[in-house]
C-alpha positions as CSV (number, residue, x, y, z in Angstrom):
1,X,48.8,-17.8,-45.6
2,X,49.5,-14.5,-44.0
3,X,46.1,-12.8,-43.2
4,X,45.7,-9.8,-45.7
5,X,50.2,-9.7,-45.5
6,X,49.5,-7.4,-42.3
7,X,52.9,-8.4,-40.7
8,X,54.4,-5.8,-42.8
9,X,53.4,-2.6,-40.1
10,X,56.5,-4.5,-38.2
11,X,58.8,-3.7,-41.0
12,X,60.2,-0.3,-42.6
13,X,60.1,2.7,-40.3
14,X,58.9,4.8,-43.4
15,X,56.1,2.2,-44.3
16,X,54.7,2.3,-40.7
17,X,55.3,6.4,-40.6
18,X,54.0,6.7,-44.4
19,X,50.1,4.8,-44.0
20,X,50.0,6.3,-39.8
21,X,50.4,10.0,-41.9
22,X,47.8,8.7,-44.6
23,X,45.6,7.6,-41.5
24,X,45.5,11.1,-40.0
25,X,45.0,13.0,-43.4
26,X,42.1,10.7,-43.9
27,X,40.5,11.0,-40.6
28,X,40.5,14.9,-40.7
29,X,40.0,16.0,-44.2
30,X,36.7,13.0,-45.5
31,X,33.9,15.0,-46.1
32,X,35.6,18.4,-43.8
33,X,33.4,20.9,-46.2
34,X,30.5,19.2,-44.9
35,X,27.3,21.6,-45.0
36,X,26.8,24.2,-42.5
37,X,28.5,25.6,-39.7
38,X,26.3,24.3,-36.6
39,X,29.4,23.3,-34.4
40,X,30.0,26.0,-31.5
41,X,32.4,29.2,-32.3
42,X,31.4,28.3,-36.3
43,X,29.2,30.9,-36.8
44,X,31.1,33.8,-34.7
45,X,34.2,32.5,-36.4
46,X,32.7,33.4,-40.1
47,X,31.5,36.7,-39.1
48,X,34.1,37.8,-37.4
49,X,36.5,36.7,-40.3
50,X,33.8,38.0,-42.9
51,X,33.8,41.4,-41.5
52,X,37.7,41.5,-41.3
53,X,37.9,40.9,-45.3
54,X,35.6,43.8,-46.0
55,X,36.6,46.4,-43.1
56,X,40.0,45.8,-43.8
57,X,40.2,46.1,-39.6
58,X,41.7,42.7,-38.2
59,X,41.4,43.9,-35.0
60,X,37.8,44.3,-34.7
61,X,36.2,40.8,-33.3
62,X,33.3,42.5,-32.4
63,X,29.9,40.6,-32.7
64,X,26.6,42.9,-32.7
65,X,24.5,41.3,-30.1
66,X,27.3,38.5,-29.2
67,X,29.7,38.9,-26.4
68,X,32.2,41.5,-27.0
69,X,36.0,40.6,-26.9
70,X,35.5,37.0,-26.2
71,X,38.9,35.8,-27.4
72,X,42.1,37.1,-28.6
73,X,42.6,37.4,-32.4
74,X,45.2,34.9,-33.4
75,X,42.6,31.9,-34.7
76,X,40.6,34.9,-36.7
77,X,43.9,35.8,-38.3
78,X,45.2,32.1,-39.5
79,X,41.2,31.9,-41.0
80,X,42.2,35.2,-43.2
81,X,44.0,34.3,-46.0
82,X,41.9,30.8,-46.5
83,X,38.4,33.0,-46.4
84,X,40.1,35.3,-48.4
85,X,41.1,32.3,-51.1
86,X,37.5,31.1,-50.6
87,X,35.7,34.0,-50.9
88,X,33.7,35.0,-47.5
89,X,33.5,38.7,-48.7
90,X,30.8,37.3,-51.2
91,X,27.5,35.4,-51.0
92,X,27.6,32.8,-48.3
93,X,25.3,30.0,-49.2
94,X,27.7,29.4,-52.4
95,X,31.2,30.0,-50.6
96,X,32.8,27.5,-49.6
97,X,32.7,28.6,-46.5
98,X,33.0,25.2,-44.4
99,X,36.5,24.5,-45.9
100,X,37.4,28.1,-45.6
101,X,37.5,27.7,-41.8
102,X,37.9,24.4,-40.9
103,X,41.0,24.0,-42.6
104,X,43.0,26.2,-40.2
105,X,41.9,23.5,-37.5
106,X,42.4,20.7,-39.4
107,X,46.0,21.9,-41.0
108,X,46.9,22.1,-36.9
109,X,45.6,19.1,-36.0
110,X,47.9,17.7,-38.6
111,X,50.7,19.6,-37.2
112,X,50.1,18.7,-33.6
113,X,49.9,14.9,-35.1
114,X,53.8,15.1,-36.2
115,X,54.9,17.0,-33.2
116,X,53.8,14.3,-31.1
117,X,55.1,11.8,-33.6
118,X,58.3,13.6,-33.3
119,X,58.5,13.4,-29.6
120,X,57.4,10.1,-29.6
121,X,60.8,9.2,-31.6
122,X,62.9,10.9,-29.9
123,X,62.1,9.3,-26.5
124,X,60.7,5.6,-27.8
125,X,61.6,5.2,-31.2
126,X,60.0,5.1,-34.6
127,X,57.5,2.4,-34.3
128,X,56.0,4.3,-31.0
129,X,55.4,7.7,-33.4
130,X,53.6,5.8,-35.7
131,X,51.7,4.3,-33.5
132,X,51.3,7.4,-31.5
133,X,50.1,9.4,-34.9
134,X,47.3,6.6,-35.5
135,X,45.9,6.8,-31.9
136,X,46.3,11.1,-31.7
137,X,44.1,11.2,-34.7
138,X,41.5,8.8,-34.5
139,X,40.6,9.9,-30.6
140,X,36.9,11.0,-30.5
141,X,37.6,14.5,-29.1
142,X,40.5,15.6,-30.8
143,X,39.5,14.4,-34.5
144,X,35.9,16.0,-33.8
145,X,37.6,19.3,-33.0
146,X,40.4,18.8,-36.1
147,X,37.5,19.1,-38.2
148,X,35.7,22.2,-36.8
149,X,36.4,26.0,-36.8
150,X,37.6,26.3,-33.0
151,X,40.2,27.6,-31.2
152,X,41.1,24.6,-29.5
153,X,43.3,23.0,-31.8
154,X,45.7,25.6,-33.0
155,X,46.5,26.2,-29.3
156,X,47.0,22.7,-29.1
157,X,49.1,22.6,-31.9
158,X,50.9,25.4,-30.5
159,X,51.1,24.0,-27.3
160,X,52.5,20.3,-28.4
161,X,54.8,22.0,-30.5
162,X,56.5,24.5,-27.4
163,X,56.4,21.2,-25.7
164,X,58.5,19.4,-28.2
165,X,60.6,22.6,-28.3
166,X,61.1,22.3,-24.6
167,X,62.3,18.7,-24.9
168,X,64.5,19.3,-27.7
169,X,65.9,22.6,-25.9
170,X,66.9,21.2,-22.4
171,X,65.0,17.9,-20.8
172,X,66.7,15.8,-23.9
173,X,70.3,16.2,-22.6
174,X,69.7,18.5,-19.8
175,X,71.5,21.0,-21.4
176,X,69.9,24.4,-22.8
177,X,70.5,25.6,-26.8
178,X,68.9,27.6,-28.9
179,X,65.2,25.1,-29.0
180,X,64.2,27.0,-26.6
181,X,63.8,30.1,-27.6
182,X,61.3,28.5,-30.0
183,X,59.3,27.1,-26.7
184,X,59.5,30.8,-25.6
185,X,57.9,32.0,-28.9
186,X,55.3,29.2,-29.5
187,X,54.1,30.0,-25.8
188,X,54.1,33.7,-27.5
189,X,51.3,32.8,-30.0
190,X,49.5,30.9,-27.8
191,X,48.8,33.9,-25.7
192,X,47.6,35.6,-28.5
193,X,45.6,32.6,-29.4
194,X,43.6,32.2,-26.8
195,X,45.5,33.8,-23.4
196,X,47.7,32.5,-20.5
197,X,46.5,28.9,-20.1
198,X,49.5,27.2,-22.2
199,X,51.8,29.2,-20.3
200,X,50.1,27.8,-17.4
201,X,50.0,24.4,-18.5
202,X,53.9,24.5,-19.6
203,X,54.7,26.1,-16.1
204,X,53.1,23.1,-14.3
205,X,54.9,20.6,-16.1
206,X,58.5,22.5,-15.5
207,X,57.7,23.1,-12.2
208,X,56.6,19.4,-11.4
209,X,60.1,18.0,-13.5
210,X,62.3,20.5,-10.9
211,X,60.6,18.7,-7.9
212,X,61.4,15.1,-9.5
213,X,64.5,16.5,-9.9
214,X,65.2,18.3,-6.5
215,X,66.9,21.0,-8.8
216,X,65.6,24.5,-8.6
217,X,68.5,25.4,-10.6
218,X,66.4,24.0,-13.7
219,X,64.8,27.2,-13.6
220,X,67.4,29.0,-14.2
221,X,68.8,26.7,-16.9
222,X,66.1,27.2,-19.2
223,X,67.0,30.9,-19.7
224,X,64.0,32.8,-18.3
225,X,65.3,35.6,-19.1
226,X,66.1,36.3,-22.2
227,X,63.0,33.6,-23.3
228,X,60.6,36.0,-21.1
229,X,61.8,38.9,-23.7
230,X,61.3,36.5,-26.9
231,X,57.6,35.6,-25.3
232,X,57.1,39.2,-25.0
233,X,57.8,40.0,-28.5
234,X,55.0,37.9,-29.5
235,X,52.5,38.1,-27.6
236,X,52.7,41.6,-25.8
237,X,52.7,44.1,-28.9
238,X,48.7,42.9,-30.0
239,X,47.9,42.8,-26.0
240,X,48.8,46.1,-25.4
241,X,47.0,47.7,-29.0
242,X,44.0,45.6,-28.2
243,X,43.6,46.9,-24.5
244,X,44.7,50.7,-25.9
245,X,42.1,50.4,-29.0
246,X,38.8,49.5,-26.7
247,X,40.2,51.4,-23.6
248,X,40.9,48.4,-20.9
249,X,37.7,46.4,-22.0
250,X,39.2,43.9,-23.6
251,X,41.5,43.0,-20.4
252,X,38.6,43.2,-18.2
253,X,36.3,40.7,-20.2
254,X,38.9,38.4,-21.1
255,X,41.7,38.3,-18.6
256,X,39.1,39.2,-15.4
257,X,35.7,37.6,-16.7
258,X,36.5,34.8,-19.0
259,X,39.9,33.6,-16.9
260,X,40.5,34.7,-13.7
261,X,36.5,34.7,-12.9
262,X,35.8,31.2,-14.4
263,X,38.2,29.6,-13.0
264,X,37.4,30.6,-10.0
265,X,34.3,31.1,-9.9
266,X,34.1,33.9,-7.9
267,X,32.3,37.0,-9.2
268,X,31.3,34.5,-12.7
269,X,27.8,34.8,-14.0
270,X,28.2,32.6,-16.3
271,X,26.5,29.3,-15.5
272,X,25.3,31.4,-12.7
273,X,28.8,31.3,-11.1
274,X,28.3,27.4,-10.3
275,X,31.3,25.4,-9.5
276,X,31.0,22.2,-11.5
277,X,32.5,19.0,-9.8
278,X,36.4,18.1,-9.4
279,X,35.5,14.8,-11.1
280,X,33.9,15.8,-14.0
281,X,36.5,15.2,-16.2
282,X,37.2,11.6,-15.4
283,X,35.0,10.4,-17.8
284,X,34.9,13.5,-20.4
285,X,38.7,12.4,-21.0
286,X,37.8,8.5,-21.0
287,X,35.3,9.2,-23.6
288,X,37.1,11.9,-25.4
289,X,40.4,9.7,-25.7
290,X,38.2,6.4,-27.4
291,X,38.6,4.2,-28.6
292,X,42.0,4.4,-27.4
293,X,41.5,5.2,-23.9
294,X,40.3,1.7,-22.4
295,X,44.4,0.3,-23.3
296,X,45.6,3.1,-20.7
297,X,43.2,1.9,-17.8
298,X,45.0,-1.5,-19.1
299,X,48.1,0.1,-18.9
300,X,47.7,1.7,-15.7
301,X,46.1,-1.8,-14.1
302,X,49.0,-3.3,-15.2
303,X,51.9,-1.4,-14.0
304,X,49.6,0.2,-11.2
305,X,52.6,0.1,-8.6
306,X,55.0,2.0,-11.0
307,X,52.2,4.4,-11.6
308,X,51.9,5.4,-7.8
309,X,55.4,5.3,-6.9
310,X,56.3,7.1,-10.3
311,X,59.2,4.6,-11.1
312,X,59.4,5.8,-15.0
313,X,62.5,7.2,-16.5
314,X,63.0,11.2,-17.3
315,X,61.2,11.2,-20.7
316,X,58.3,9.3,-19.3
317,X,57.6,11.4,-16.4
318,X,58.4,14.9,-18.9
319,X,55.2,13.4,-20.6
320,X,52.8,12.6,-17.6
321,X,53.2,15.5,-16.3
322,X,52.1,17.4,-19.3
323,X,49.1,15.3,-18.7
324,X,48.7,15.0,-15.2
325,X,49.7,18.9,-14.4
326,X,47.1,20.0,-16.8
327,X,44.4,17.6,-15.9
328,X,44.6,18.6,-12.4
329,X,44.8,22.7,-13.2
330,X,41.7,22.2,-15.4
331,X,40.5,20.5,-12.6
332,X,40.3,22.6,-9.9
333,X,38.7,25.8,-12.4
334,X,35.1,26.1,-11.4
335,X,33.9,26.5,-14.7
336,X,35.0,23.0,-17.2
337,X,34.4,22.2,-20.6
338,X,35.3,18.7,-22.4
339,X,37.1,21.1,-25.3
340,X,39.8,22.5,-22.5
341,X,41.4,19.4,-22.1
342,X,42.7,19.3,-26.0
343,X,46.3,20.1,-25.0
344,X,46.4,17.3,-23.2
345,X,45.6,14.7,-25.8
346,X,49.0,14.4,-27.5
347,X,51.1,13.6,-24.7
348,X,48.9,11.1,-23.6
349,X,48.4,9.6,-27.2
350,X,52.5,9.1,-26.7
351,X,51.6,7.0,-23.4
352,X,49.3,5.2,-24.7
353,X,50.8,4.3,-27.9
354,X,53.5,3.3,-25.7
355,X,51.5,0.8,-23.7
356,X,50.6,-0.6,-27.3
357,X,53.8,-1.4,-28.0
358,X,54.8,-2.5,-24.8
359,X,52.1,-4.9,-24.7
360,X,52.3,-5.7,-28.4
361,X,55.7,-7.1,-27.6
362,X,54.8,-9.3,-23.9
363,X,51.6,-10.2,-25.1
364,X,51.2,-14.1,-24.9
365,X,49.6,-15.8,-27.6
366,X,45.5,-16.0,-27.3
367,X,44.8,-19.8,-28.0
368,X,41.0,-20.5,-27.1
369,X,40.2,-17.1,-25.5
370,X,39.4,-15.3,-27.8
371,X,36.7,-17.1,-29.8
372,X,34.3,-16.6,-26.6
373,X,35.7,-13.1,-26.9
374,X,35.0,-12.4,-30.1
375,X,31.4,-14.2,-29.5
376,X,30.9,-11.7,-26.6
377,X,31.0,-8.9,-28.9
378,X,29.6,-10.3,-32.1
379,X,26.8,-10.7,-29.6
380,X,26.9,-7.2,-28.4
381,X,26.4,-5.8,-32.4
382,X,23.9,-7.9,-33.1
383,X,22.5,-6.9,-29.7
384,X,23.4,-3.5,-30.4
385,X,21.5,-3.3,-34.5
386,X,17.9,-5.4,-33.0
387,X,17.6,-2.4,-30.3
388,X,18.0,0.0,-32.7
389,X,16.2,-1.5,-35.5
390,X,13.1,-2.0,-32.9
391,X,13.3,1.6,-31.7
392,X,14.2,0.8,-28.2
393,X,17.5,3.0,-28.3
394,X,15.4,5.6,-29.9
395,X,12.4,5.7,-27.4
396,X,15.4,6.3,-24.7
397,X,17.2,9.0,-27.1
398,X,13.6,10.8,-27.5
399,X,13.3,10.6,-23.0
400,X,16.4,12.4,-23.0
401,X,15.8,14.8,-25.4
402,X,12.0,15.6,-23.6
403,X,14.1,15.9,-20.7
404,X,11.9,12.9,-18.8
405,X,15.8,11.0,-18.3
406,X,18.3,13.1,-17.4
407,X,21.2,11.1,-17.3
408,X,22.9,12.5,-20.6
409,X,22.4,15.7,-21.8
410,X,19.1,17.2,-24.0
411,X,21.4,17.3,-27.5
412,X,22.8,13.9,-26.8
413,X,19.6,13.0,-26.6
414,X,18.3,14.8,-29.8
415,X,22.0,13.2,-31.6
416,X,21.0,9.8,-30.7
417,X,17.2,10.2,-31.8
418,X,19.1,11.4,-35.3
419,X,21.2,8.3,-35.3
420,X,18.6,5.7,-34.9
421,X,16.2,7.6,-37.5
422,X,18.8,7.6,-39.9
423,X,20.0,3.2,-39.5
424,X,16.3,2.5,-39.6
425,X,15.7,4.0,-42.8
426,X,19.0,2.4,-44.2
427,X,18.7,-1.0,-42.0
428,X,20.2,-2.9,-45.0
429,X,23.1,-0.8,-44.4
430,X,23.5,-0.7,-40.8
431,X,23.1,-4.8,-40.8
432,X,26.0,-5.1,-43.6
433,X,28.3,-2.6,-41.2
434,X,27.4,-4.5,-38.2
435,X,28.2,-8.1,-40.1
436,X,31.5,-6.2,-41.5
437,X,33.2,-5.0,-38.5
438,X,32.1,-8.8,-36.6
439,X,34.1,-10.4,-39.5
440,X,37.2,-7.5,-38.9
441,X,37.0,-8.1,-35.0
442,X,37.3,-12.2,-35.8
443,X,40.4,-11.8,-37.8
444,X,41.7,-9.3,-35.2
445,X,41.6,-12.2,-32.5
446,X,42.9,-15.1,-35.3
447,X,46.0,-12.3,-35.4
448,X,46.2,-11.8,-31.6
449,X,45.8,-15.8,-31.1
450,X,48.8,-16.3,-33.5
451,X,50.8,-14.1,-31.3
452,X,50.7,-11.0,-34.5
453,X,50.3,-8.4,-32.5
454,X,51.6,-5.3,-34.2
455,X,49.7,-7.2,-37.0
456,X,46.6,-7.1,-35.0
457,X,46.8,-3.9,-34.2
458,X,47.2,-2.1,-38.0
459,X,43.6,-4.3,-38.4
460,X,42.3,-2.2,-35.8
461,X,43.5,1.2,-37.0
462,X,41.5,0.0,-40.5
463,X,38.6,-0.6,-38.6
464,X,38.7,2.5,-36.7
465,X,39.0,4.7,-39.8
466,X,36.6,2.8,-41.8
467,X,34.5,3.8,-39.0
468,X,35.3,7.3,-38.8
469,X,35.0,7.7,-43.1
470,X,31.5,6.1,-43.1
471,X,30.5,8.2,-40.4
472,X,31.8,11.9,-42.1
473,X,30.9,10.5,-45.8
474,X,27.5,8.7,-45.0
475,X,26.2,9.3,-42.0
476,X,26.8,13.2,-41.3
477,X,25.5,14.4,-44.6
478,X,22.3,12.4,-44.0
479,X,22.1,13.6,-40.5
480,X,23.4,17.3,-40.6
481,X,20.2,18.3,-42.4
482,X,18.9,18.8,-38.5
483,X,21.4,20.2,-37.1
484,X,22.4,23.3,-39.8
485,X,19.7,26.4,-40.7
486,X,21.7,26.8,-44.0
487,X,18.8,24.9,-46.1
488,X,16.3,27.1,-44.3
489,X,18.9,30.3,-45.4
490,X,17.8,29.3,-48.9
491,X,14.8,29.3,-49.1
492,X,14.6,32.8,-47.0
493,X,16.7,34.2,-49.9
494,X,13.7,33.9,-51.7
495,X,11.7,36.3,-49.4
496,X,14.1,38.8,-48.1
497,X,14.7,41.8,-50.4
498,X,18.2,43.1,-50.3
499,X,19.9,44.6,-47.8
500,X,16.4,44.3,-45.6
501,X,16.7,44.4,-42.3
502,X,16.4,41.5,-39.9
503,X,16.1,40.6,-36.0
504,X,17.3,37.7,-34.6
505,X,15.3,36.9,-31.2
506,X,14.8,34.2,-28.9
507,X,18.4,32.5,-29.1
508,X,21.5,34.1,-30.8
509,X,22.4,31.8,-33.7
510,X,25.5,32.8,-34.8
511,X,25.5,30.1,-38.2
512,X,22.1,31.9,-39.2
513,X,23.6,35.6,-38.8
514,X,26.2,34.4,-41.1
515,X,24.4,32.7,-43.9
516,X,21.4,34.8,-43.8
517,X,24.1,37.9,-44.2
518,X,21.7,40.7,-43.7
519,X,21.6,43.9,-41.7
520,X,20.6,43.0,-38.1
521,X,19.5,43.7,-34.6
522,X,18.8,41.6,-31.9
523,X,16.7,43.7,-29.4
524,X,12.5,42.9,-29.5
525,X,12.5,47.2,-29.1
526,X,13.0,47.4,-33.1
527,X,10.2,45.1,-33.9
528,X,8.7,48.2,-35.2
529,X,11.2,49.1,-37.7
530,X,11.7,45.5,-39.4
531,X,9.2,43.3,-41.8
532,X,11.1,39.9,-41.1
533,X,12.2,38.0,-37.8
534,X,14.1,34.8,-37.2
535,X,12.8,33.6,-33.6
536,X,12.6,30.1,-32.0
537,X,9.7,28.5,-32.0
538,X,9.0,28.9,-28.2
539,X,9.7,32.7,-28.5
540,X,7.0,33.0,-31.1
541,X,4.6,30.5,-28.7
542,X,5.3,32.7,-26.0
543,X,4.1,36.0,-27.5
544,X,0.3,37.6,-27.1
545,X,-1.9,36.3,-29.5
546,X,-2.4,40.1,-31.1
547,X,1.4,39.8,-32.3
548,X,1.2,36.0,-33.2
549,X,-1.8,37.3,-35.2
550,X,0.3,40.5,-37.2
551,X,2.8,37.8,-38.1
552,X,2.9,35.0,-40.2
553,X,4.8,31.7,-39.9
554,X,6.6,31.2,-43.5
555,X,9.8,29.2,-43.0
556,X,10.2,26.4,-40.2
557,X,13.3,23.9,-39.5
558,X,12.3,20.4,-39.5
559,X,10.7,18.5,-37.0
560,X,13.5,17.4,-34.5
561,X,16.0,20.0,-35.5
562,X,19.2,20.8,-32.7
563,X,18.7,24.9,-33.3
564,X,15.2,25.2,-34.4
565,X,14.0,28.5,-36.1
566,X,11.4,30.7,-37.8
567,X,10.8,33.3,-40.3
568,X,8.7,35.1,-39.4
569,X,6.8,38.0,-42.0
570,X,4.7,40.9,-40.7
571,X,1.4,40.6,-42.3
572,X,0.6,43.4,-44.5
């Protein structure tokens, strides 16, 4: 008997297309309204929007207090009408404020999903865009940033699809039409999403397919002309009013400080102009691109000789160079970020769905092999659920956190402390997951050992987004409770009279600006005008014992929490 009928993935092109699509919707939209807005660019993303809908100005992205024309305006516009629908302009705590703004990301993470799908088809074929829509999806980074208010992924979205626009408009027959004028104008509202780095990115890999090529006449080809005037149109008219409305200081924050300065690192204080290493992406894009990432270093093992000689046809080449170029460009920027290499995720989701199918298809059968395999890793979970259960991983998360290990970072730390908390008080659970995906990963190798590869591989997609839904529907709303301030917004509702005014000091936490939606300032020289502060507990510790004694302590975060905070009261 068939093992759960899974042969069928091999059969209709609109079967395999139809469940990849339902794969993707699941994996961004399960639990997306989740509670709070803790994620970086959250906060400033609901202020910002909030004070469009009730200035009416959506040109202002001013913060008080925050950094002054950090980004262009293009995300802060597609979160309009949503807040709008979802009403930011009101109370907070009751909007619906998550799904307000992380639908725009999620809606482009969808839309970079079938652009790459698209691609996909046109240079491999159906099955490969499935494929490629299951592994785009489920890859750690880019379906963490599908489901958060960033800016990331509608410029990737708008990146993938220029890309696709390219293709379509020259590299496909190496003849121009009108798709490109399309690549022009996506390139357009990518600048005024977030500035020149698509441009960059899309320059690299054009400039990199001419060299392949030997033909500089490419160039020319893809009408630079008349495309530069079509880019121009888009992105130039909100450049030019945004640089006129706040007198050059928009150009000289963004363009100077935040690009040309970063990247650089000359004249950069942020990170005290430090020049990170040219290797530190190597493992953020291994890690980012799980669980699909460990078939490419199989991939690239296996044809390793193609890889350095670059033996791959047109299309293939079109697509590693959208990876490679930008990889390399990101590279060599002093400042780096794991959330900069999003663009890069789709073309290399095509690759590596690609490998899949290549070795899906020259895979031998697995006779014997995989039983010790399969006892390896069974051995591994239950390895894996005794460390936890006993606290081991825990007492390591907690080092971290103190900062007495410092070979992952203090949050990680405080994320993995979370993590353990949580499966020891539901160790019943945990031990049922654990036994569950041993019992998935066994019929995975009974499918690879009877040579059902494609088969094989749909088992794994189920895994994987069983894995991500009981993560998002079990696991965040259990853990989220310390790492959002929202339930410590309600119960300050209870104690700040309206339209009191507030100061925030000792960290700027944009998510509690938001919620606790009051007037606000941020300097210590107003502590004179205000009855209520929100401070970090270490600003508060830090402070003479005559002001710790003319306020009290009447709100605190829980023990362990990633932003901690306190309202503070003056006493009367």
């Amino acid at each position: 008997m068939d093992t759960f009928r899974l042969t069928r993935f091999s059969g209709s092109p609109r079967f395999q297309l139809g469940a990849a699509a339902v794969f993707a919707v699941l994996i961004f939209f399960v639990n997306l309204g989740s509670d709070g807005m803790y994620a970086p660019q959250e906060g400033r993303t609901a202020i910002i929007t909030r004070n469009m809908l009730i200035s009416h100005n959506y040109l202002d992205m001013t913060v008080p207090g925050g950094v002054p024309y950090e980004k262009p305006v293009g995300h802060y516009w597609l979160c309009l009408p949503l807040a709008a629908a979802f009403g930011l302009d009101g109370e907070p705590v009751t909007s619906a404020s998550e799904w307000a703004l992380r639908l725009p990301s999620a809606l482009s993470a969808l839309i970079a999903v079938a652009a790459a799908a698209v691609l996909a088809a046109r240079i491999y074929g159906t099955r490969c865009a499935a494929i490629t829509m299951v592994v785009l999806s489920s890859m750690a980074t880019f379906a963490n940033l599908g489901r958060v208010a960033h800016i990331d992924m509608p410029l990737a979205a708008a990146y993938i699809l220029a890309m696709l626009c390219l293709y379509l408009g020259y590299f496909e027959r190496r003849r121009a039409n009108a798709w490109l004028y399309g690549f022009y104008a996506l390139l357009g509202w990518g600048m005024v999403l977030k500035g020149p780095v698509p441009v960059i990115l899309a320059g690299l890999t054009v400039l990199l397919m001419a060299i392949r090529e030997r033909s500089w006449r490419m160039l020319l080809d893809l009408r630079p002309f008349s495309g530069a005037l079509v880019f121009l149109a888009v992105a130039l008219p909100w450049y030019v009013a945004e640089n006129f409305r706040t007198d050059g200081a928009f150009f000289n924050e963004f363009i100077i400080n935040q690009n040309l300065r970063r990247f650089t690192g000359i004249g950069s204080t942020y990170r005290n102009g430090e020049r990170m290493s040219y290797f530190y992406y190597f493992p953020k894009l291994f890690a980012g691109a799980l669980p699909w990432s460990i078939f490419l270093v199989i991939g690239v093992i296996a044809m390793f000789r193609r890889v350095i000689r670059l033996q791959f046809r047109r299309e293939s080449c079109y697509l590693i160079f959208m990876v490679a170029g930008a990889f390399v460009f990101f590279s060599l920027s002093a400042l780096k970020r794991g959330d900069y290499l999003l663009p890069i995720y789709p073309a290399l989701a095509i690759l590596i769905a690609r490998i899949i199918e290549l070795g899906a298809e020259r895979l031998p059968a697995l006779h014997r092999g995989w039983i010790a395999v399969w006892g390896a890793i069974a051995a591994l979970l239950a390895a894996a659920t005794v460390l936890i259960l006993t606290g081991v991983i825990g007492n390591v998360g907690t080092k971290v956190a103190n900062r007495e290990w410092r070979f992952m970072s203090r949050r990680d730390g405080m994320n993995t402390v979370m993590f353990c908390d949580f499966a020891v008080e539901h160790a019943a659970l945990l031990i049922a997951a654990a036994a569950a995906t041993a019992l998935l990963l066994l019929i995975f190798g009974r499918l690879l050992a009877r040579r059902r590869n494609f088969a094989a591989f749909a088992l794994l997609a189920v895994l994987v987004l069983a894995l991500f839904s009981f993560y998002h529907a079990v696991l965040q709303p259990g853990t989220d409770r310390l790492k959002t301030v929202k339930p410590l917004v309600r119960e300050a509702a209870a104690l700040l009279p309206p339209g009191a005014r507030v100061l925030y000091l000792g960290d700027f936490n944009t998510e509690l600006i938001y919620f606790v939606n009051h007037p606000y300032g941020t300097s210590p020289e107003e502590i004179s005008g205000v009855d209520f502060i929100f401070a970090t507990p270490e600003w508060f510790a830090s402070q003479s014992p005559a002001f710790r004694t003319a306020w009290s302590v009447r709100l605190v975060t829980p023990e362990g929490h990633h932003y901690p905070a306190v309202l503070l009261c003056r006493v009367k």
